[in-house]
Each structure stands twice: as C-alpha cells, then as structure tokens.
C-alpha positions in Angstrom: 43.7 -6.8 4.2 43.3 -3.1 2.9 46.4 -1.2 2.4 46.7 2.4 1.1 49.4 3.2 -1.2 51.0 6.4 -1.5 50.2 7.4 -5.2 48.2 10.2 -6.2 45.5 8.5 -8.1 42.4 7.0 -6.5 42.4 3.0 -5.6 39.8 0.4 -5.5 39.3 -1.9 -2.3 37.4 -4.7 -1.5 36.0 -4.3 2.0 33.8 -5.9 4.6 31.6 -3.5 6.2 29.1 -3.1 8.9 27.4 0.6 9.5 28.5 1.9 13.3 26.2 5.3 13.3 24.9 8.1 10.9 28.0 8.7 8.6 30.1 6.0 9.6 30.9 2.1 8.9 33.7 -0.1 9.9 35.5 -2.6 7.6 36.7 -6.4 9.2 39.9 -5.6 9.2 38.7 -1.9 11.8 39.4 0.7 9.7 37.0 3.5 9.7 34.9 4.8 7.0 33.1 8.4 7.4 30.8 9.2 5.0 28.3 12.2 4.2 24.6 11.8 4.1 24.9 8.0 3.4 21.5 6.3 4.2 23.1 2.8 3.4 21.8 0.1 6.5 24.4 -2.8 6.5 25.3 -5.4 9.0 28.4 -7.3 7.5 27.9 -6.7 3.4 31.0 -6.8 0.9 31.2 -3.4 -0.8 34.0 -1.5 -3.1 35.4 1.8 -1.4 37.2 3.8 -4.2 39.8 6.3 -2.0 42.3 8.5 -2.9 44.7 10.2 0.7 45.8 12.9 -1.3 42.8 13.6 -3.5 39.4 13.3 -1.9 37.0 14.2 -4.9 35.4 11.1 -6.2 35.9 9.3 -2.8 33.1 6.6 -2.5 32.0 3.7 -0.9 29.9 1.3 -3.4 27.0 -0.8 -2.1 26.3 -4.3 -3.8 22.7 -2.6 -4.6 24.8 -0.2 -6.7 23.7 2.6 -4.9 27.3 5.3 -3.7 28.1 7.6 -1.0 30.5 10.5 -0.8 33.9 9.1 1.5 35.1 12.3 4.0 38.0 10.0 5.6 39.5 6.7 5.8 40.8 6.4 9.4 42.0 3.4 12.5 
C-alpha cells in the first residue's frame, strides 16, 4: 500500500505500475502518476517513485532498466 507522509523531505516507494497515456501511469493500488516527457512503455513493472508533496524538485519515477523520469503529481 503507498502512503505519503507529511514531512518535508522526499520518500522512496515501491510501486506497481502500468503506463495509462503520454505522461501518465497508474500504480495497483490506483494512484496516479503524471510525469513530463517520460517515454517509459510498461504494462504491470515494479518501479521506485521517489516523491516529496511539499517539495517537487527531484520527483522521479525509477524504471528497473534504470532509466528516470521527472514526477509533476502524485494524485487518486
């Protein structure tokens, strides 16, 4: 289950994701992830979104390939 914690610095979750359109993928659990120019093409991968609500620089979404792409929001 992904839960977002109210502190300031950035957290680390493990999510299941599938990609919905251009700029967007949707975790198991149906929480939204918009991204910016992310050229990712998964159908049900495990990846690492790194997100902080009150700080969005450094927001990403990490691929098992390794490969990152910039997070704009985290929404239901």
């Amino acid at each position: 289950m992904l839960f977002f914690t109210g502190l300031a610095h950035a957290e680390y979750y493990k999510v299941f994701i599938t990609r919905v359109s251009n700029d967007l993928y949707r975790t198991s659990e149906g929480i939204y992830i918009q991204t910016q120019y992310c050229y990712q093409y998964v159908y049900g991968e495990n990846a690492i979104l790194n997100y902080s609500q009150y700080n969005a620089y450094g927001n990403q979404l990490i691929f098992q390939n390794n490969q990152t792409c910039t997070v704009k929001s985290v929404f239901r």
